[in-house]
Each structure stands twice: as structure tokens, then as C-alpha cells.
C-alpha positions as CSV (number, residue, x, y, z in Angstrom):
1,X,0.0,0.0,0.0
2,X,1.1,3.5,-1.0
3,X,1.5,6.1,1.6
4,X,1.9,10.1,1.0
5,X,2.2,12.6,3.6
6,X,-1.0,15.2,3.8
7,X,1.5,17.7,2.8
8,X,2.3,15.8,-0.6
9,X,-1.2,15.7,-0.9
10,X,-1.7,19.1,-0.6
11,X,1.1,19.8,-3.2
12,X,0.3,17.2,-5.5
13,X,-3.3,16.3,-5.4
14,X,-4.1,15.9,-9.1
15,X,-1.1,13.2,-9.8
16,X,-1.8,11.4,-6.5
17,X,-5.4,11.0,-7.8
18,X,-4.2,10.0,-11.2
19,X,-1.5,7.7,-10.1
20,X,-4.9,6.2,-7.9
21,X,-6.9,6.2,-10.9
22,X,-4.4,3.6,-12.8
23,X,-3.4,1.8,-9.8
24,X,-6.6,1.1,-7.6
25,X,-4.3,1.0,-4.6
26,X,-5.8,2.4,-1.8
27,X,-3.1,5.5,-0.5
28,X,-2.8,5.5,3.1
29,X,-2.9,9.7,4.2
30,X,-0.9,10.3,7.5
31,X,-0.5,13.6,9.2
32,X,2.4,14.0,11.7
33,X,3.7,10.4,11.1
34,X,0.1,8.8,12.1
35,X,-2.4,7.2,9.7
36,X,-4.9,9.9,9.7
37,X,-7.0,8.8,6.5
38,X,-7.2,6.3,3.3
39,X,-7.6,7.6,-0.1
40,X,-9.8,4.8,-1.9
41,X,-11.3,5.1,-5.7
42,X,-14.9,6.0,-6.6
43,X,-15.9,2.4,-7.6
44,X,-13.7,0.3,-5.0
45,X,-15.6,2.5,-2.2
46,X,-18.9,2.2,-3.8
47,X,-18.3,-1.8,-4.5
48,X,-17.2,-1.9,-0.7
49,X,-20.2,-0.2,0.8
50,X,-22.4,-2.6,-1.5
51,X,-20.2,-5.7,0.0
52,X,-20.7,-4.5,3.2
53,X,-24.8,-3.8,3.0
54,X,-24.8,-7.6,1.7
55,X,-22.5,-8.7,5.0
56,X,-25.2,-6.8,6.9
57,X,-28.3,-8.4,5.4
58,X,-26.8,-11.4,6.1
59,X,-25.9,-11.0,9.6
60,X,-29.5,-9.5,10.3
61,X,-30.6,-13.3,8.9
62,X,-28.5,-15.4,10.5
63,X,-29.6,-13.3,14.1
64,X,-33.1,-14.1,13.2
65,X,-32.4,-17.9,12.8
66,X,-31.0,-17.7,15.6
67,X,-34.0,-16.2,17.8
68,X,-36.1,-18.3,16.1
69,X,-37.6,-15.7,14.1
70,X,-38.3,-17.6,10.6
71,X,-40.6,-18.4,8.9
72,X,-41.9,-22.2,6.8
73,X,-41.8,-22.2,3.6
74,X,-45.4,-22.1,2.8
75,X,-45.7,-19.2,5.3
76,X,-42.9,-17.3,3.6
77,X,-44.6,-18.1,-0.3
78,X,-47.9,-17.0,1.5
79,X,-46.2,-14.0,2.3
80,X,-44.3,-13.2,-0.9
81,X,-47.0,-13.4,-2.7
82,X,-49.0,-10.6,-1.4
83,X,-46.1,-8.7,-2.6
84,X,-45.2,-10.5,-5.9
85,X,-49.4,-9.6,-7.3
């Protein structure tokens, strides 16, 4: 993983975000010596937040297996298809 001090990025903004455009590689931002931020690309952020809305659906299903909140499957086709007419 790249990093670039916030002072490069200051300076130099336009060919960092060109050199992220080709690469993909996120760019780790530190301030003062410490991680302070990631630089991540358009696409690669909005696949991740996509990835992680499916991780979340899936978590909120396997919580409701576990507290027994399901449903058979003629109950779930009676419900689907109220909202399937």
C-alpha cells in the first residue's frame, strides 16, 4: 500500500489522484507520522459499501435464525405473494 504525507497531498493532489486512478491501490494519508486517512477510488468505495450492505443483510438473517424468528416455507410463499401480485 502506497502512503503520502498530507503535505504531498496538498502539493500534488491531481497526480496522486491519477496515479490512484491507474493503480486502484488504496493510499494511506498520514498527518504528523500517524495514519490519519485512506484515499480509496470511486468504484472500489462504492463496491465496498455494496459488499458491506450484503455482510449486513446477512448478519440480520443469521440473528433471526438464531432467535427463532423464521418463517416455513409455505408461510414465507404465503407472504411473498402478497407482494409479488
Amino acid at each position: 500500500m502506497k502512503v503520502e504525507l498530507v503535505t504531498n497531498l496538498k502539493r500534488q493532489a491531481t497526480k496522486i489522484l491519477a496515479d490512484l486512478h491507474l493503480s486502484k491501490e488504496p493510499i494511506l494519508i498520514t498527518e504528523h507520522g500517524r495514519p490519519s486517512a485512506y484515499l480509496v477510488d470511486v468504484q472500489d468505495y462504492e463496491f465496498m459499501q455494496r459488499r458491506l450492505e450484503l455482510l449486513e443483510g446477512l448478519s440480520r438473517g443469521e440473528r433471526a435464525v438464531l432467535e427463532g424468528r423464521t418463517y416455513s416455507q409455505n408461510e414465507a410463499r404465503e407472504k411473498m405473494s402478497k407482494w409479488l401480485k
